[in-house]
N, C-alpha and C positions, 0 to 999 in steps of 0.2 A: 380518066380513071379517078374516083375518088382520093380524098387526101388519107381517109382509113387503109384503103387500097393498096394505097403508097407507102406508108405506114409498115405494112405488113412486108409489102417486099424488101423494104431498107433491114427489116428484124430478118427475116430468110437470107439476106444476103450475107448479112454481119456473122450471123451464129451458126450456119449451117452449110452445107457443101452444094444442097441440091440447086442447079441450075435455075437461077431466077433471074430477071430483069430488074436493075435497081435503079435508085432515084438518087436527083439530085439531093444533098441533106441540106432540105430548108426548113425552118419552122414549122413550115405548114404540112412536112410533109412526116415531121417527127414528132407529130404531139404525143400520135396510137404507139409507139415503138413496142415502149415497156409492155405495153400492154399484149402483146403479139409473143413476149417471149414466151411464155407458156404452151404458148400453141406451136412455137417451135417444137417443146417438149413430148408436145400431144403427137406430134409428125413420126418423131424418133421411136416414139413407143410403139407403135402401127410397125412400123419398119422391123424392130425386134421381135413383137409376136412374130409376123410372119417368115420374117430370117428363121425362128424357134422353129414352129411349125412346118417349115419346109425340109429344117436340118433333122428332124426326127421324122417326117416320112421317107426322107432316104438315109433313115439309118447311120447316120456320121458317126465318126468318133468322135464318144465326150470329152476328149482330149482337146481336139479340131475346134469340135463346135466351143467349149468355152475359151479359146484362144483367139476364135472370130470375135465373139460376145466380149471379150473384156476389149479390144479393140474396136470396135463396131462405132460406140461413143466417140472414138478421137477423131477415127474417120467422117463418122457424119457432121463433128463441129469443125474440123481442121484443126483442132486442137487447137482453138482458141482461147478454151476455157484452161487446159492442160498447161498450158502457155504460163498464163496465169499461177495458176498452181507453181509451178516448177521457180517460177520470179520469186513468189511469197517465200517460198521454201528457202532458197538465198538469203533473204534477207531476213527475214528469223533468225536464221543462222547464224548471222553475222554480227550479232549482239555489240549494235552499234544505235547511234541517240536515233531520235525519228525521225531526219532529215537526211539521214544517210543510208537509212533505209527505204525512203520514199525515193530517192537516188537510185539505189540497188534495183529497185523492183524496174526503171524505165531502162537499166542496162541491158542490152541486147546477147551479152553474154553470159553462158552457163556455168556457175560455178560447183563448186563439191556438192554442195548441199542440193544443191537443185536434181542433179542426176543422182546421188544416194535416196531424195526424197523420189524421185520418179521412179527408181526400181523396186523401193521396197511397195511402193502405189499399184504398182503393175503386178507384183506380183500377188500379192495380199489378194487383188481384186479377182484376178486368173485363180489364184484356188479356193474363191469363193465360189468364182462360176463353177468351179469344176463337182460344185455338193449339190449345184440344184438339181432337182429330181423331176418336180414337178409342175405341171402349166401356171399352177398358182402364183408361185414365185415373182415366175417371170412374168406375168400380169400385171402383180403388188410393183416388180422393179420399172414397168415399161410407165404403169399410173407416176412414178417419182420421179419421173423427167419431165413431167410436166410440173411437179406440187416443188419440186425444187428451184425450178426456173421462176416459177411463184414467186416464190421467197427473195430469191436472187432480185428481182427484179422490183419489190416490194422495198428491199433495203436500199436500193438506187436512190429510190424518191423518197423516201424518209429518215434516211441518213446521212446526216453531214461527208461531204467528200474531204477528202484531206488535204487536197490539193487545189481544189477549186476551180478545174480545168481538166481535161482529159476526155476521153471519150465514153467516158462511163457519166461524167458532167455534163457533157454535152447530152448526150439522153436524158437523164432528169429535168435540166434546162428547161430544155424546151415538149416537155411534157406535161398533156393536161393534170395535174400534181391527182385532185380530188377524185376526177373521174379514174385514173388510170389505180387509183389508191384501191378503190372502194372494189371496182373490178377485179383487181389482185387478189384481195384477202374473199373474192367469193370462190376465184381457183384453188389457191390456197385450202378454202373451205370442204368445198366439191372434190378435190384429191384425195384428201383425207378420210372424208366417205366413202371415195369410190373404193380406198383401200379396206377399208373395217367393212366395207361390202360385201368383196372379194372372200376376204379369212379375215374374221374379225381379231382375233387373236395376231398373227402376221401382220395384219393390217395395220392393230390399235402400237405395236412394238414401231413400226417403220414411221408411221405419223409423227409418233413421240420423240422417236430419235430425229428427225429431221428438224423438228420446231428446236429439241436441243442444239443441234450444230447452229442453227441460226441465231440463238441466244449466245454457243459461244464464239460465231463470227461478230458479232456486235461489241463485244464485251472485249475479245482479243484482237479488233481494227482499230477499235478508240486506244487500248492499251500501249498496242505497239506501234502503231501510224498517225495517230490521232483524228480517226477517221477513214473512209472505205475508200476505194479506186479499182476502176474497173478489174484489173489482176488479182486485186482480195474476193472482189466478186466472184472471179472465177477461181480461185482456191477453196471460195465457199461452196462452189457447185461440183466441184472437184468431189473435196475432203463429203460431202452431204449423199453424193451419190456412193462412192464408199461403205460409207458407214453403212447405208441402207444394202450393200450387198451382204456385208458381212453379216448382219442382223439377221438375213434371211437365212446366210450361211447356217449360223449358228441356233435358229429357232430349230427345232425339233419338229 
């Protein structure tokens, strides 16, 4: 099997539930990673139309079905990214220097902040799901699991880590920087369309908001960590998927 190949299975295995065979992580085997995570995205989206699709030919309760839907994501990552999230949340919190924060975030235990930040997460997200009405929506939400992992994955390689080490480090590392760059911002690019595609109006709202959250992941990991690590990554894929519900919520 190619080293691409390889590549892709090590990124499935990492980010996602579905039963893969992985690889040993060698250089050669993690150049493509970052670049595969998108297409993690693109998998989940698939999954959700058809979840949608299948829960309105039989009819579900919209209660049922947005309880599936806001859970669906943690399920299919394992809540890797949530993980993440819930660490960040901590240590914001804890309005302590940036070393003890960078501390907080590899503690394995959950403190106040982290489960206040996950329930009011959960819930926000559950009565967004609970206004969709229409296939659009969840088309525009299914395209931002892929243009978010984009991003996500865009700031790996072009952002100082904070740490210098970790496994958000080790993926950048040993990644082709240029190639995997240039390929990013055309998913990136290609998402963004596909949304203003969709509903240009939904579409041009959800694009816009997601480049914001990425401007203020950047701006609020240098501020408060001095730089990103894999758990602000996934607070950024967190907090980006969010927004982009509630946007859809709240669009008319």
């Amino acid at each position: 099997m190619s080293n691409l190949l390889k590549s892709m299975a090590i990124t499935f295995a990492m980010y996602s539930k579905i039963p893969i065979r992985s690889f040993k992580w060698e250089k050669e085997n993690m150049k493509y990673c970052l670049l595969f995570l998108p297409v993690v995205g693109i998998v989940e989206g698939i999954f959700l139309i058809v979840f949608s699709v299948f829960f309105y030919k039989l009819r579900i309760n919209p209660i049922l079905v947005a309880a599936f839907l806001t859970v669906f994501p943690i399920l299919y990552t394992g809540g890797i990214h949530m993980d993440g999230f819930l660490d960040t949340m901590d240590a914001l919190g804890s309005n302590q220097d940036k070393q003890k924060k960078l501390a907080i975030l590899k503690d394995s235990n959950s403190g106040a902040f982290a489960i206040i930040g996950g329930l009011v997460y959960i819930l926000l997200y559950f009565a967004a799901m609970l206004t969709f009405n229409s296939a659009v929506k969840i088309y525009i939400l299914a395209i931002s699991y892929m243009l978010i992992r984009a991003y996500s994955a865009l700031a790996l390689i072009v952002f100082k880590n904070a740490r210098g080490s970790g496994l958000a480090f080790e993926f950048s590392k040993k990644s082709l920087i240029y190639t995997n760059r240039a390929v990013l911002i055309i998913f990136i690019l290609l998402g963004s369309a596909a949304m203003i595609v969709v509903n240009v109006n939904y579409g041009l709202l959800c694009a816009i908001s997601t480049f914001l959250v990425f401007l203020y992941y950047r701006v609020k990991s240098f501020e408060e960590f001095g730089g990103i690590t894999g758990d602000l990554a996934g607070y950024f894929l967190q907090l980006a998927e969010l927004v982009v519900v509630l946007v859809l919520a709240l669009a008319p």
